[in-house]
N, C-alpha and C positions, 0 to 999 in steps of 0.2 A: 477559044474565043474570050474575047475581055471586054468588061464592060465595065463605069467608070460609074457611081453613087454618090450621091451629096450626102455624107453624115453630119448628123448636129451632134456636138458633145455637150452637155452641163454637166457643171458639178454641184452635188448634194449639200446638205447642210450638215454631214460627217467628213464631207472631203474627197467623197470616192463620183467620178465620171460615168456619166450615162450617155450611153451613145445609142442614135435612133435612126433609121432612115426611109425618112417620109415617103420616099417610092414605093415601099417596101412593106406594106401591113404586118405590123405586128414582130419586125423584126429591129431587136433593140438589147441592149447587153450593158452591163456596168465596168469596171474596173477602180484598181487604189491606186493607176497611175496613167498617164495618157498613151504609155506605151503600150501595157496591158489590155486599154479599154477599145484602142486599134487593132491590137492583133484577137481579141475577140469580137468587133465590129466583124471583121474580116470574114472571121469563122462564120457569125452569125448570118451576115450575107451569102457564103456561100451555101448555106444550110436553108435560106429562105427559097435561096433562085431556086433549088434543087428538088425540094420539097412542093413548090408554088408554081415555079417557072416565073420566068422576065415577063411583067406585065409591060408590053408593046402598044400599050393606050395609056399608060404613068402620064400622070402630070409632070412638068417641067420643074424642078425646084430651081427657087429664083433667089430666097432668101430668107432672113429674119431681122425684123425693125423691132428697135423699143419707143411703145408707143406709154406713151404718159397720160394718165388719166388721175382726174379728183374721185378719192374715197371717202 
């Protein structure tokens, strides 16, 4: 069976990608390159599903807005 995950990737202020997926409590993983930080995205989802099981009541991810605010 296959199932399809919205990751978000940022990168640090050393350079290295954090990837995270919002459906997914708590399942999140870094890498030093984009290639890296997917193929352990990958891992780490299979390891959540596994561990957790596919939550069948998940929110929808729909996206990320930058929102501008005065400090």
């Amino acid at each position: 069976m296959r199932n399809e995950y919205s990751v978000v990737i940022e990168r640090d202020s050393e350079g290295n990608y954090v990837a995270s997926v919002p459906t997914l409590r708590g399942c999140h993983t870094q890498g030093k390159s984009l290639d890296e930080v997917i193929d352990r995205i990958r891992e780490a989802i299979e390891l959540c599903v596994e561990t957790h099981g596919a939550d069948s009541d998940a929110l929808e991810f729909v996206g990320i807005q930058k929102i501008t605010v005065r400090t």
